[in-house]
Steps between C-alpha positions, in 0.01 A plus 500: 500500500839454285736696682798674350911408535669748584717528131140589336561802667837598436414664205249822596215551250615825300290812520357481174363155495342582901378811355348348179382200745336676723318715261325201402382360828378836624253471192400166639463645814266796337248199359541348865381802631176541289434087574541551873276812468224359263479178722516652857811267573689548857867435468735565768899500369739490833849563504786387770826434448838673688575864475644589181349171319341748227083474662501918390623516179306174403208639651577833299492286170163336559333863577635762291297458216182441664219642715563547833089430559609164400796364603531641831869494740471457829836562738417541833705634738580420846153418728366798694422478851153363420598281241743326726131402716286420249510124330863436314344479143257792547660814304617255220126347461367885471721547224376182319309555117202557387309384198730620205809523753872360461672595844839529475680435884843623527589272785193312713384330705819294513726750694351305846768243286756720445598801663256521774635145592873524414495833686280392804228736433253189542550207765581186403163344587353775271730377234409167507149582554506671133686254316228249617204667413612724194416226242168487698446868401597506178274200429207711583598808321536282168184290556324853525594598131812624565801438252821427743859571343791489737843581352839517666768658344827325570860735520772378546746627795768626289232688271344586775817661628540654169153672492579658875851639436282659185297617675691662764691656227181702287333783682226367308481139666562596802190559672438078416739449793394529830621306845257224467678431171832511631432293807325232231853475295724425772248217608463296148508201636234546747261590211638269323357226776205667568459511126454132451310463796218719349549347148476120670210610648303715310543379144199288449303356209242759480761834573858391374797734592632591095873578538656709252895531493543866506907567479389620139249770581384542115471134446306411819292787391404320213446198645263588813245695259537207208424276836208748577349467218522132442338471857209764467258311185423785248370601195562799281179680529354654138469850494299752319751743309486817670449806292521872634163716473504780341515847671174684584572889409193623765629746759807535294789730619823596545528271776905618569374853539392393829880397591612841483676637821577136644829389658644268228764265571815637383628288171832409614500241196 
């Protein structure tokens, strides 16, 4: 994979060309849909990347113009009590697709490489042991029918600063900070090393890490569903036009008769 200098991105893609863009590529990702549906395909789309890298908003792109019964997100929050005894990959492999499925994971598998190890939430020798057999793993999802894309979304630290100091400033943002995220700013570096470590070890022929620069949030949303799509073989499906029946008039009424005396919502515009 070609990757970018950083003066391609000096110039952020304006609004109208992302918007006009993206348009486009979410009708590709309709005629996915119906090919992954018609064919009983199992796709599994995983995100990582640093806090404020853009996995959301990306993830927001790819889904908001198509079913939910499809293209599933998964973002799992911290393990339970339980979870913490049961095998490491268990609650991610319950979440995995069916026939017809494109699982979206909003962070994976891989925090045992990132936070759980830069934090110490995991030991060392459980570290290690992941790194070693992940691409063991993820052989044997993919040779049981499973498509495999792993992206990471690279920020960099002065963007990434940026996108924090935004969103400590908007009520609206705010509730995408929380301590973890804090704690995982002031230690770049640390992710940074345990970043290659997991790339080094876990990008292999058959599952590839995919990074996508992400300092331009519009652009690199364009890019990672283009990339999608590219990955994912497709056709556009044919279609028979659909045309509304008509009305039957049996048991006709004055159907808003029966709405008389209900609490309507006040029309406040």
């Amino acid at each position: 994979m070609v990757s970018m200098s950083a003066e391609a991105h000096a110039t952020r893609i304006k609004r109208k060309v992302y918007e006009k863009e993206l348009a486009k590529l979410q009708v590709e990702l309709c005629h996915l849909q119906e090919w992954v549906k018609a064919n009983k395909l199992r796709v599994i789309v995983l995100f990582e990347g640093r806090d404020a890298a853009g996995k959301g908003g990306t993830i927001k792109a790819i889904t908001e113009k198509v079913s939910p019964r499809v293209f599933r997100v998964i973002a799992l929050p911290a393990p339970s009590d339980r979870e913490k005894t049961q095998l490491f990959l268990q609650r991610y492999m319950q979440n995995f697709p069916a026939g017809g499925e494109i699982v979206i994971f909003d962070r994976s598998w891989y925090n045992r490489a990132g936070v759980e190890y830069v934090m110490g939430f995991c030991t060392p020798a459980e570290h290690k042991r992941f790194l070693s057999l992940c691409p063991q793993m993820e052989q044997y999802i993919i040779e049981g029918g499973i498509i495999l894309i792993k992206l990471w979304l690279e920020v960099g630290m002065d963007e990434q600063e940026r996108r924090f100091e935004a969103r400590i400033a908007d009520p609206l943002r705010q509730w995408k900070l929380s301590p973890m995220d804090l704690a995982s700013y002031r230690r770049w570096y640390d992710y940074s090393r345990a970043r290659d470590l997991m790339l080094k070890a876990t990008s292999t022929k058959h599952a590839p890490w995919y990074v996508i620069r992400s300092d331009d949030k519009r652009r690199a949303r364009l890019n990672c569903i283009a990339h999608i799509l590219q990955l994912i073989p497709y056709k556009r499906m044919r279609k028979d036009k659909v045309k509304l029946p008509k009305r039957s008039d049996k048991g006709r009424y004055n159907d808003q008769a029966g709405l008389r005396g209900m609490k309507f919502v006040a029309e406040r515009y």
